[in-house]
C-alpha positions as CSV (number, residue, x, y, z in Angstrom):
1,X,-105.6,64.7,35.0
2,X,-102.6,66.7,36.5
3,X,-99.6,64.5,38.2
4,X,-100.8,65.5,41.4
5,X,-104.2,64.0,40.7
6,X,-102.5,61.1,38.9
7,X,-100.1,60.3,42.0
8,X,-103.1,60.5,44.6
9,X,-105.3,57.8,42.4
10,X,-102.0,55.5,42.4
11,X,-101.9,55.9,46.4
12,X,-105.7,55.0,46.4
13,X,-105.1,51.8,44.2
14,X,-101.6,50.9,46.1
15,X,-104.4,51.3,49.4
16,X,-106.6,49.1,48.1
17,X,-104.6,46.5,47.5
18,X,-102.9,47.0,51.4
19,X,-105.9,46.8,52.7
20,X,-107.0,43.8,50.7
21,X,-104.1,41.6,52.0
22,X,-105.0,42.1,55.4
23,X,-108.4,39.8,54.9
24,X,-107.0,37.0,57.2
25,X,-109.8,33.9,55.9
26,X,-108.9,34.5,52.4
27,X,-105.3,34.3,53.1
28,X,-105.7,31.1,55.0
29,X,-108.7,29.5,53.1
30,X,-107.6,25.9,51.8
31,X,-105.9,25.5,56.0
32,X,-109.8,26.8,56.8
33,X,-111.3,24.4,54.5
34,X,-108.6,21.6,55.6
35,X,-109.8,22.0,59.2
36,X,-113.5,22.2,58.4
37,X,-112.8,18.3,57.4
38,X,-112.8,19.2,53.2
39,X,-109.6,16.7,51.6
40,X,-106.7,17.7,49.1
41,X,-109.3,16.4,46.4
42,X,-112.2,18.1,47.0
43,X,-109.9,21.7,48.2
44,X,-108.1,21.0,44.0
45,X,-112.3,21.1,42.8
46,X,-112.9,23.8,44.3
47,X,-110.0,25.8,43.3
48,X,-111.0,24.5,39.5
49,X,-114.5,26.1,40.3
50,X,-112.9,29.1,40.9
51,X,-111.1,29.8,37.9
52,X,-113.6,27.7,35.6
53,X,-115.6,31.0,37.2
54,X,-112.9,33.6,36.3
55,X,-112.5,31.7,32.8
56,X,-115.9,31.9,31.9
57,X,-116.1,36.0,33.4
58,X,-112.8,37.3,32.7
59,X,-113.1,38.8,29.9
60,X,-116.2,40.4,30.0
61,X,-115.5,41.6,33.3
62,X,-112.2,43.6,31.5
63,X,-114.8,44.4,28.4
64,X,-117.4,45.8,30.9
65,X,-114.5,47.8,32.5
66,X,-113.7,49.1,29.4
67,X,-117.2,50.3,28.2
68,X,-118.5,51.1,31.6
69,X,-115.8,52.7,33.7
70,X,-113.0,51.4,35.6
71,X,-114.0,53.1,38.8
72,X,-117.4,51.9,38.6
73,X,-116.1,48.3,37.9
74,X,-113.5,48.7,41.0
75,X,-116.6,49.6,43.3
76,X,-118.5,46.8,42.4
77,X,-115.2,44.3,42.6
78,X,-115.1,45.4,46.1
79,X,-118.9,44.5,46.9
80,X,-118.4,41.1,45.6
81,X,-115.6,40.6,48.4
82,X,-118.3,41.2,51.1
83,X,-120.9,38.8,49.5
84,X,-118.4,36.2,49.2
85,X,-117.0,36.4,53.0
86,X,-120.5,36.3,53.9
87,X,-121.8,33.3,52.2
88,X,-118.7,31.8,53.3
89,X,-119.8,32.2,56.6
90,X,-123.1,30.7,55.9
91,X,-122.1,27.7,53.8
92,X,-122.9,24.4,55.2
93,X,-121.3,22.0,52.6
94,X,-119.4,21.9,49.2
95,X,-121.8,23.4,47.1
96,X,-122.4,25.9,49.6
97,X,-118.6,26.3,49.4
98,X,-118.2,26.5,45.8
99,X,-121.0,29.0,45.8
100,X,-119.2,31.6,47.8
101,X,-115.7,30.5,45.6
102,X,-117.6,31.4,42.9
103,X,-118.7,34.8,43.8
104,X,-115.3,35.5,44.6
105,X,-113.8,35.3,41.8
106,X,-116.1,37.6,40.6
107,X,-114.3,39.9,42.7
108,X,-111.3,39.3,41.5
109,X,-112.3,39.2,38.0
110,X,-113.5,42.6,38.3
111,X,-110.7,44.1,40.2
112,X,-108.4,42.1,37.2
113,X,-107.3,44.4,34.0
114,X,-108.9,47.1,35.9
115,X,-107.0,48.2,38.4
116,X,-103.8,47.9,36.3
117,X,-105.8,49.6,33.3
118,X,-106.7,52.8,35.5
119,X,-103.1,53.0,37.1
120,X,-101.4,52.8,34.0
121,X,-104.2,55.3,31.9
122,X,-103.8,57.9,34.9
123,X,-100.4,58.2,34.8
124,X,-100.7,58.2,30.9
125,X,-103.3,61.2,30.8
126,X,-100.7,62.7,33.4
127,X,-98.0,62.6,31.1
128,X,-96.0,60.4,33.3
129,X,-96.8,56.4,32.2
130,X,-93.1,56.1,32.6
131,X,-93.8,55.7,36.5
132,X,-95.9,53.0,35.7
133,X,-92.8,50.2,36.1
134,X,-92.7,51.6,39.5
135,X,-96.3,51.4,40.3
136,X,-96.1,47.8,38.9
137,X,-93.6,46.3,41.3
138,X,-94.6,48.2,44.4
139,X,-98.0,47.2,44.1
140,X,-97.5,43.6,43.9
141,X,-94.8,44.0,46.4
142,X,-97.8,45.6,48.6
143,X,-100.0,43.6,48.1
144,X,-97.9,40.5,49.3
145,X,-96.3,42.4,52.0
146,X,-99.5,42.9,53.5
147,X,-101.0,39.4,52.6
148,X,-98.1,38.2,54.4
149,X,-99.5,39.6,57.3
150,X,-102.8,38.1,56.4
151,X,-101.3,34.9,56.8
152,X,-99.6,35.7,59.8
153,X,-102.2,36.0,61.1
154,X,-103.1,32.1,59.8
155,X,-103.1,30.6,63.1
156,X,-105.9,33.4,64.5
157,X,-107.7,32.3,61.7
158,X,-107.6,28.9,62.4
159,X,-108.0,29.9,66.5
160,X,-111.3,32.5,65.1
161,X,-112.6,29.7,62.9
162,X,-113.6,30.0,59.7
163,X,-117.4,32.5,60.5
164,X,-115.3,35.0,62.6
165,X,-112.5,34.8,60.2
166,X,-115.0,35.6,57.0
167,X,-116.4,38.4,59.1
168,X,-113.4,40.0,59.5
169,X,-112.5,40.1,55.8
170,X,-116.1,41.2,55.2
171,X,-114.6,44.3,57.2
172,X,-112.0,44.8,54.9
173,X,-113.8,44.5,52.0
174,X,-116.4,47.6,53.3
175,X,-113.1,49.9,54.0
176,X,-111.8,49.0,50.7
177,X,-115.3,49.7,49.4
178,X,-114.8,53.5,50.7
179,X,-111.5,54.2,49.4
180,X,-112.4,52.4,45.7
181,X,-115.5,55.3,45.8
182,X,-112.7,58.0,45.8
183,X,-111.2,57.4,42.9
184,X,-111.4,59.2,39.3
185,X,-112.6,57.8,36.3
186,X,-110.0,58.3,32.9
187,X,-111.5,58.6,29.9
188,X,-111.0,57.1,26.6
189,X,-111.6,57.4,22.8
190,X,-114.1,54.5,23.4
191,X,-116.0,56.5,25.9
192,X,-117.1,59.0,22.8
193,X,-118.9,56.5,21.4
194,X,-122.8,57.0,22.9
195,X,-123.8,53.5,22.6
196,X,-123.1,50.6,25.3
197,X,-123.5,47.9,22.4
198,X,-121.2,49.7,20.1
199,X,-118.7,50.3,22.9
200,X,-119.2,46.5,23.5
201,X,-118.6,45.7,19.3
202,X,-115.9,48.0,19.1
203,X,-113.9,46.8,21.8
204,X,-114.2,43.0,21.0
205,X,-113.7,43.2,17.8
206,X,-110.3,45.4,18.4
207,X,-109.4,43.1,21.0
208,X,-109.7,39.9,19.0
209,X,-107.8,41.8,16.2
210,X,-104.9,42.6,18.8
211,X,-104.3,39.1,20.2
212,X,-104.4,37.4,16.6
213,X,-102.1,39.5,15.1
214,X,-99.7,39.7,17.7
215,X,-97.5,36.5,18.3
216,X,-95.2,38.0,20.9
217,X,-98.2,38.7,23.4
218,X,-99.3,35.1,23.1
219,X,-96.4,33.6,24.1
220,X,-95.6,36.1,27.2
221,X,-99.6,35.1,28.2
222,X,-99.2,31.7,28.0
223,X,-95.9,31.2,29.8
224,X,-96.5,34.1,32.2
225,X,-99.7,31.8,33.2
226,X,-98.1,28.4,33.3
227,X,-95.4,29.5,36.1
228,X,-98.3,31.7,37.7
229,X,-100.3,28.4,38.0
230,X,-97.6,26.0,39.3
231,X,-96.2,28.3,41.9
232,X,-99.8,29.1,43.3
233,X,-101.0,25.5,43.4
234,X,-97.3,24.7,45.3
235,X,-98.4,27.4,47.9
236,X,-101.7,26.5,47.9
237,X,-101.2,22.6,49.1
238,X,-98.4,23.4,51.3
239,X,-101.1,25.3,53.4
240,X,-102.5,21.8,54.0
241,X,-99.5,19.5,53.8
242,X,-96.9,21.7,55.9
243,X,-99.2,20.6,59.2
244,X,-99.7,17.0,58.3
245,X,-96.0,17.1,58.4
246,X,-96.3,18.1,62.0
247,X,-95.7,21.8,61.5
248,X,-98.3,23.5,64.3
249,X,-101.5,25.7,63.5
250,X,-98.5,28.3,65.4
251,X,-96.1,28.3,63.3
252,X,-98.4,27.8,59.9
253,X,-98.7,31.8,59.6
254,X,-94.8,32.5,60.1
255,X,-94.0,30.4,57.7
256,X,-96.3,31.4,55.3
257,X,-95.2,34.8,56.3
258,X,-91.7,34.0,55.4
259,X,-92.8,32.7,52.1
260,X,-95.2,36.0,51.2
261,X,-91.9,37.8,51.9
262,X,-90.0,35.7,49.2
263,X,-93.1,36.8,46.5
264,X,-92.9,41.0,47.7
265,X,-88.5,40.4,47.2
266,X,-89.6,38.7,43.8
267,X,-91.7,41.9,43.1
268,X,-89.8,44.7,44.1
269,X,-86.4,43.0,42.7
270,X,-87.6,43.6,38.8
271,X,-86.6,46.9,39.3
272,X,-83.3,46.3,39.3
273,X,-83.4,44.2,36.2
274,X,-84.9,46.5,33.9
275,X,-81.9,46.0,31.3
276,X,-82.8,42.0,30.9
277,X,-84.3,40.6,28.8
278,X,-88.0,38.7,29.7
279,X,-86.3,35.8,28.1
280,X,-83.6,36.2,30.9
281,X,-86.0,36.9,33.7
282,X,-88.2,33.9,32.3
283,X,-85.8,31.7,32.5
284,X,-84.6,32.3,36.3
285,X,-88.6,31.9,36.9
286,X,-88.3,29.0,35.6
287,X,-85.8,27.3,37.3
288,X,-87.1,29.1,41.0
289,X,-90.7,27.5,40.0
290,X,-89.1,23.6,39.6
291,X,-86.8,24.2,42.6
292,X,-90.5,24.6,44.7
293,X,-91.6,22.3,42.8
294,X,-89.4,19.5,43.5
295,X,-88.9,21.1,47.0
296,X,-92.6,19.1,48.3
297,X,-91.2,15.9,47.1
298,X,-88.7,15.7,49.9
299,X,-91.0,15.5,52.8
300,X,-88.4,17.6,54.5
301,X,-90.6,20.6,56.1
302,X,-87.5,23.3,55.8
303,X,-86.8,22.0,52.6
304,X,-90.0,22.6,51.7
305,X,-90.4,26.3,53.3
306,X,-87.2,27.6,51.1
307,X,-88.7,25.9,48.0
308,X,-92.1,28.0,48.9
309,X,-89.9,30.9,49.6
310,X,-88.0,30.7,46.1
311,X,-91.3,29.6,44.0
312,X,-92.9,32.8,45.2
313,X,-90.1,34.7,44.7
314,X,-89.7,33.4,41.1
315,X,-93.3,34.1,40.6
316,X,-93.1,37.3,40.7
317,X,-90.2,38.4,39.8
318,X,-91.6,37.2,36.1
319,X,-95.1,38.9,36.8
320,X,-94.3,42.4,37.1
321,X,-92.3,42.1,33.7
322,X,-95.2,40.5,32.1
323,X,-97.2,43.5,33.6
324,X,-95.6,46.2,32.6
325,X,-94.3,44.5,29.0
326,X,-97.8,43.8,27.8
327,X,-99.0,47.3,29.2
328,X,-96.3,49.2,27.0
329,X,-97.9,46.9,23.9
330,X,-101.5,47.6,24.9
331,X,-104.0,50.2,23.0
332,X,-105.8,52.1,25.7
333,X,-109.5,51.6,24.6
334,X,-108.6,47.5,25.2
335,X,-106.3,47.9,27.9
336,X,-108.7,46.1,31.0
337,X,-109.9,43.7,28.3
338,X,-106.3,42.3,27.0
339,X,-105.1,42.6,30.7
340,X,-108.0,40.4,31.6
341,X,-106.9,38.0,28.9
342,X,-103.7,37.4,30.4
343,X,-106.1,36.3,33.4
344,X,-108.3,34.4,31.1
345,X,-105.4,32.4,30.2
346,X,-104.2,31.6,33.4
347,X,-107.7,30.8,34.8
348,X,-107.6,27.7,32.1
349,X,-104.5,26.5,33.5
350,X,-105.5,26.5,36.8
351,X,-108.5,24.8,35.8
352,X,-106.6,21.6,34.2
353,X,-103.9,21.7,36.8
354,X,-106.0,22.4,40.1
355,X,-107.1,18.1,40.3
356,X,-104.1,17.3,39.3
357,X,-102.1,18.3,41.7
358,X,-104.7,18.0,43.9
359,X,-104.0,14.0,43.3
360,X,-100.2,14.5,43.1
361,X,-99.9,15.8,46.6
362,X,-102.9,13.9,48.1
């Protein structure tokens, strides 16, 4: 793959991902679920369905993207997003509900180690991985620029109700279909090996090898997922708590606008950090994620929208690191597979932490 080629594929991903945030339901989903009469309780169980879901298919999904094909694993990511939105639509109670959550982290799990494998492997076969910080921040710094947008556009959501809503991301999920279809498959050492099972053997087995031998990696993983998980949940039950303070269905998007914002800052502002240290960069995450934290405790809605603001800016600011640290340590032949058990890992912290703070902010 020439850079030319290389730069295009990036530009298809980086449109995917655009596109992606627009999808309006699954940007407001637990205030759609709130207003369909589901509590704080029963929004946490569903969340732990979710990512007792991606726990469960994480890592194959990143093992079947590495034996089968990234851009055939992208595709079908893509599909998954329409079958969700429209079993959403159809749902009638939880189960319904958790059936739909369910299939929709099998869109994310497929789209997860994936899309970060075949960005950083193009630009690699290119000659030009060093672009690959680059491509780490300003995709994430897309993709919540644009889900900002998406929950902009919260209210309308709420206005559409939730069938509409799930139609429209249904939409998005068939254009980003079409542009996931464009895009070139890289090829690895793995792919010279004829058999699925072996390809399937060879890349466990490497994998497993990788992760116990390497201490460093571990650690990154499992912090990188603890202040992923906090932040998110924060986010996620300030959707629903934010208008039993009185905040209006209005002014719900702006705010969770202004909060997206803080995550794309987060995002883009690791590139000007790139002499730190993770520990460094860990640290301010830290503090930024306890800050939101306590920020829900106050009861004071401001308060409360600058602690969002700063927990999703301190979010990210430690993801794209993480991203582009583990990518530099990362064989190629295992690269969606070890991505995907950085997901793994914080799909089992969401899954212990999801009730709890589903009772903590009841």
């Amino acid at each position: 793959m020439d850079k030319k080629t290389a730069k295009k594929q990036i530009n298809k991903l980086l449109g995917i991902d655009a596109v992606s945030g627009l999808a309006i339901a699954g940007a407001a989903w637990v205030a759609l679920l709130a207003a369909r009469g589901f509590s704080t309780v029963e929004i946490g169980l569903l969340e732990s369905i979710f990512h007792i879901t991606s726990l469960t298919f994480e890592i194959p999904s990143g093992v079947i993207s590495d034996v089968f094909g990234r851009r055939k694993t992208m595709v079908a990511g893509r599909v998954m997003v329409i079958i969700s939105s429209l079993l959403m639509i159809v749902s009638k109670d939880f189960f319904t509900v958790a059936f739909a959550i369910a299939v929709n982290a099998l869109s994310y799990n497929l789209a997860s180690g994936t899309r970060e494998a075949l960005a950083y492997d193009s630009l690699k076969e290119a000659g030009i991985e060093s672009e690959y910080d680059k491509f780490a921040s300003t995709d994430l710094m897309i993709y919540q620029i644009f889900g900002s947008v998406g929950t902009l556009l919260a209210g309308l959501a709420l206005f559409l109700g939730y069938k509409k809503a799930y139609m429209a991301d249904a939409v998005v999920g068939f254009i980003t279909v079409l542009i996931a279809l464009s895009l070139r498959d890289v090829r690895t050492k793995l792919q010279n090996v004829t058999s699925a099972s072996e390809r399937f053997k060879k890349v466990i087995s490497e994998s497993l090898l990788f992760i116990r031998s390497n201490r460093k990696a571990r650690l990154i993983i499992i912090f990188n997922s603890l202040i992923g998980a906090v932040d998110i949940l924060i986010l996620f039950f300030l959707q629903a708590k934010l208008p039993l303070l009185g905040l209006s269905n209005f002014w719900l998007g702006p705010v969770l606008f202004i909060m997206g914002i803080g995550a794309a800052i987060g995002a883009k502002a690791t590139e000007y950090f790139p002499e730190k240290r993770y520990r460094r960069i860990g640290i301010i995450a830290t503090i930024g994620v306890m800050l939101a934290f306590a920020s829900v405790f106050t009861g004071n809605i401001y308060l409360m929208i600058i602690g969002g603001f700063i927990g999703a800016f301190s979010d990210n600011f430690v993801q794209v690191r993480t991203d582009i640290l583990l990518n530099t340590m990362i064989p190629s032949d295992q690269r969606a597979t070890l991505m995907s058990v950085n997901s793994f890992a914080f799909s089992m912290v969401m899954i212990v932490l999801s009730p709890i703070f589903g009772l903590i902010f009841a």
